[in-house]
C-alpha positions as CSV (number, residue, x, y, z in Angstrom):
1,X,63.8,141.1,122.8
2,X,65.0,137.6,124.1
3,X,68.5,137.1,125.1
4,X,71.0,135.2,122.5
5,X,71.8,131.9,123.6
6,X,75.6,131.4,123.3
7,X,77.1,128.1,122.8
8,X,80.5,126.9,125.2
9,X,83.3,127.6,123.9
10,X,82.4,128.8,120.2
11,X,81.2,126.0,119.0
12,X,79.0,125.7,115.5
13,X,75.7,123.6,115.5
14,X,76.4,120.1,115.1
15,X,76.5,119.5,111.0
16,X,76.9,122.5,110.1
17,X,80.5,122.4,109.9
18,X,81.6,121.2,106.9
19,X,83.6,117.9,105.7
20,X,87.3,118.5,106.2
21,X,89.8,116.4,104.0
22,X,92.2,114.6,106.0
23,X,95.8,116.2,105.6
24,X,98.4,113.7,106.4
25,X,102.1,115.9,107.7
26,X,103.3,112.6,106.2
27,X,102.8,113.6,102.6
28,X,104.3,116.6,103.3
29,X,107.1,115.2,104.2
30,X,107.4,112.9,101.1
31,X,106.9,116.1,99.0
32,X,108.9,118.7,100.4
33,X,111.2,116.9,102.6
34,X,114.2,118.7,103.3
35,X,116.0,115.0,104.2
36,X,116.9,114.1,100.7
37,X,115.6,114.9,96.7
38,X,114.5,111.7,95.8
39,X,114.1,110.3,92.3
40,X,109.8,110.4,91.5
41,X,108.5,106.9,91.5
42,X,111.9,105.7,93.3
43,X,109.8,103.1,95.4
44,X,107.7,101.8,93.2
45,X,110.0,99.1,92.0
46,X,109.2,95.8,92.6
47,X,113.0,95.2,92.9
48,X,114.9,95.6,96.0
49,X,118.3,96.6,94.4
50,X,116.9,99.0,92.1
51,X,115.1,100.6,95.0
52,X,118.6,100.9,97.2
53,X,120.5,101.9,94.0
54,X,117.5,105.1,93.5
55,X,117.6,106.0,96.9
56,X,121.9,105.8,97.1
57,X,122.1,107.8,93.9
58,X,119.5,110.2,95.2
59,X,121.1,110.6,98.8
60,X,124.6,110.9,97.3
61,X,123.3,114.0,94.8
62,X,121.1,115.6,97.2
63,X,122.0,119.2,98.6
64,X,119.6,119.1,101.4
65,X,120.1,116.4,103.2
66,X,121.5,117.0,106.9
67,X,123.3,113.7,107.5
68,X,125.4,111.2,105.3
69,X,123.9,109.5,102.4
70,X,123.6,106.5,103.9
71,X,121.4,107.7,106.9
72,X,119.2,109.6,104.9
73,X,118.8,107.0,102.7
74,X,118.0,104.6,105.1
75,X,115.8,107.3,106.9
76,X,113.7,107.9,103.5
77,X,113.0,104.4,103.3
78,X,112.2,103.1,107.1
79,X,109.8,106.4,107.2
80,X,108.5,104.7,103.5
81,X,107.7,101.6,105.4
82,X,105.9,103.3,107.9
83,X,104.2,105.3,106.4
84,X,102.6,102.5,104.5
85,X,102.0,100.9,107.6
86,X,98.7,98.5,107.3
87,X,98.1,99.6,103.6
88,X,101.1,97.8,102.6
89,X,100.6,94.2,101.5
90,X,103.4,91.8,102.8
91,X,104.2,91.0,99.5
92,X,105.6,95.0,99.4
93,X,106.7,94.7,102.7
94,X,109.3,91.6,101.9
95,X,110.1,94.1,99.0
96,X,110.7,97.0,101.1
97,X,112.9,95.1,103.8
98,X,115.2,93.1,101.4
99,X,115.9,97.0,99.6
100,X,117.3,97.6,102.9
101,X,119.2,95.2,103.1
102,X,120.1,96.2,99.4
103,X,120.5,99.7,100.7
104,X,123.1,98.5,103.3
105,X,125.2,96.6,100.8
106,X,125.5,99.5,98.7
107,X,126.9,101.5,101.0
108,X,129.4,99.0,102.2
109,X,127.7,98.0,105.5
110,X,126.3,94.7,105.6
C-alpha cells in the first residue's frame, strides 16, 4: 500500500477551497456599534445640517455611547468618511466635511 502524501501545514489542493465573501469588521461596526444608535439612513442626506442635526439628536438619545454626544457624534461620522474612503465621490465628500463642520456648530464648538 503506498504511503499518503501529506501536504505542509494542512493545506487543501489549490481550488478546491471554496469562494469566501469578504466580511468587512467595518459593517459591523455600523450595525451593531456600541458608540451610538444612530437614526437608519442618517447619512444619506445630501444636506450637511440635516446630517449634523441626525447624528446630534442620535448621540444625545443614545444609551450606549461611552463618551459625550459630541465625540461620538463626531466619531460616527469621521469613521463614515473613512470608511467610504475611495468609493466616496468628492461631490459626498464636500458633503460629508461641511456636516462636520455642521456637527460642530451644533454643539456649540466652532
Amino acid at each position: 500500500m503506498p504511503a499518503k502524501t501529506q501536504r505542509p501545514h494542512g493545506r487543501k489542493k489549490a481550488g478546491s477551497a471554496r469562494k469566501r465573501q469578504r466580511k468587512y469588521w467595518s459593517h459591523a461596526v455600523m450595525q451593531r456599534s456600541d458608540a451610538l444608535d444612530i437614526e437608519s439612513r442618517a447619512f444619506t442626506s445630501r444636506d450637511p445640517k440635516r446630517i449634523a442635526s441626525s447624528l446630534k439628536r442620535s448621540a444625545e438619545r443614545s444609551r450606549r455611547r461611552k463618551s459625550s454626544p459630541y465625540r461620538s457624534a463626531m466619531s460616527m461620522l469621521t469613521f463614515y468618511i473613512n470608511r467610504g474612503g475611495r468609493n466616496l465621490s468628492p461631490a459626498r465628500k464636500r458633503i460629508l466635511a461641511r456636516a462636520k463642520v455642521e456637527l460642530r456648530r451644533a454643539f456649540g464648538r466652532a
